[in-house]
C-alpha angles and dihedrals in degrees: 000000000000088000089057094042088055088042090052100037096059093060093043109014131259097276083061105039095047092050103044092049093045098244115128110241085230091069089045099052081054092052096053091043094052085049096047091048092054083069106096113217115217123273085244137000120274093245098045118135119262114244087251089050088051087052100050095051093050081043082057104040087053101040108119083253103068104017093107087051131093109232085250094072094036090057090050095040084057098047088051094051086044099257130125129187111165136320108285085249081069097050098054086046101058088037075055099046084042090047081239099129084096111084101294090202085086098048100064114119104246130203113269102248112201120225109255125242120226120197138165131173091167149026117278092019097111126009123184117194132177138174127248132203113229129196114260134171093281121346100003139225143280129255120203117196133182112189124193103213106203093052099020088224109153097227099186134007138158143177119234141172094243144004103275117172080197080064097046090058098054094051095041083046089050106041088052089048088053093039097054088240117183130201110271101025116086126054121202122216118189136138131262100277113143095249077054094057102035113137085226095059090049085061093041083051089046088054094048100047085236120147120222131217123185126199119232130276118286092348109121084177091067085074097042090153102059088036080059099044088049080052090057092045101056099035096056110115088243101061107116119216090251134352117249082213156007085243087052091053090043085054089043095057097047089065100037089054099040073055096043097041104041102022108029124102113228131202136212 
């Protein structure tokens, strides 16, 4: 009866067939859905995206390259450059089935850095040495500092407009030359600051047999000698609000370390 009713219905309409054969339309719209449900739909669309596709795009999203950018703006940044990996709704739905929808900046897997060991038995074993900022006029000046950490001597130091690996050189090549220092014998703690890290400061360290130690990434507490020394810096009752001049602060710092060096009392 279903098969006439479908027959019928396609010359007058369903309204017309159902009533002039006696079926309720009702019991034929059940028909046609239990029919429609017995078709399987496929596991995954024909166009869905291989498990190795769907790792190359994630690869991509969180390549040092693109981390910082929405999926949007990697999509548009590829089709300019003639690539395309998959449509911006993708994107977002393999970062969601990775819990990557979150910055994935901070979800990249980073190096082990180990904490580093200071140790001194001696002066001019191990020196650490950072750079501060003063208050000047407008921007400020620099402060360089080396500190001996055995003795807590400060054995260079110097005031400039601006961070210069080419000045910290200068005052690091300076101090060792002052200070009788052999190959082999100092070893240079700092942070990660970019004049610490500069290719030209490594070749200086290799000429001068010193060995260098860097703190970890984004851990002040790694240099707490030179931190305290700043302490010490800022905190003295002689420290002005902000500096006139580079050669006032240059003035200013003679006097603080002849005090620092030869009067003040140091702790352990």
């Amino acid at each position: 009866m279903r098969q006439q009713v479908e027959g019928l219905a396609k010359q007058v309409g369903v309204k017309i067939a159902c009533q002039a054969l006696g079926v309720p339309r009702s019991s034929l719209y059940a028909a046609r859905q239990a029919r429609l449900a017995k078709v399987r739909r496929p596991a995954s669309p024909p166009r869905a995206l291989r498990p190795d596709e769907k790792a190359l795009v994630r690869k991509t999203l969180n390549s040092e390259r693109f981390q910082d950018q929405a999926p949007r703006e990697v999509y548009a940044t590829l089709l300019d450059e003639g690539a395309y990996l998959c449509s911006v709704s993708s994107m977002y739905r393999i970062l969601r089935e990775n819990q990557e929808l979150r910055e994935r900046r901070n979800q990249l897997r980073h190096p082990v850095y180990a904490k580093p060991e200071l140790l001194a038995t001696r002066p001019n074993q191990v020196w650490t040495w950072d750079i501060t900022r003063l208050p000047g006029p407008q921007v400020g000046f620099c402060l360089y500092v080396l500190l001996d950490l055995f003795s807590r001597f400060v054995v260079g130091w110097l005031v400039a407009e601006r961070e210069s690996s080419a000045l910290a050189e200068r005052l690091i090549d300076e101090s060792a030359a002052r200070q009788g220092i052999v190959l082999g014998q100092l070893r240079l703690h700092s942070d990660r600051g970019g004049p610490m890290t500069a290719k030209s400061l490594a070749l200086l360290f290799a000429d001068l047999g010193v060995k260098p130690s860097l703190a970890r990434p984004h851990t002040p507490d790694d240099n707490p000698y030179s931190e305290a020394q700043f302490k010490t810096v800022k905190y003295h009752p002689t420290f002005p609000k902000r500096f006139g001049s580079v050669l006032d602060a240059r003035a200013w710092g003679q006097k603080f370390f002849a005090w620092y060096n030869y009067q003040h009392h140091h702790t352990h």
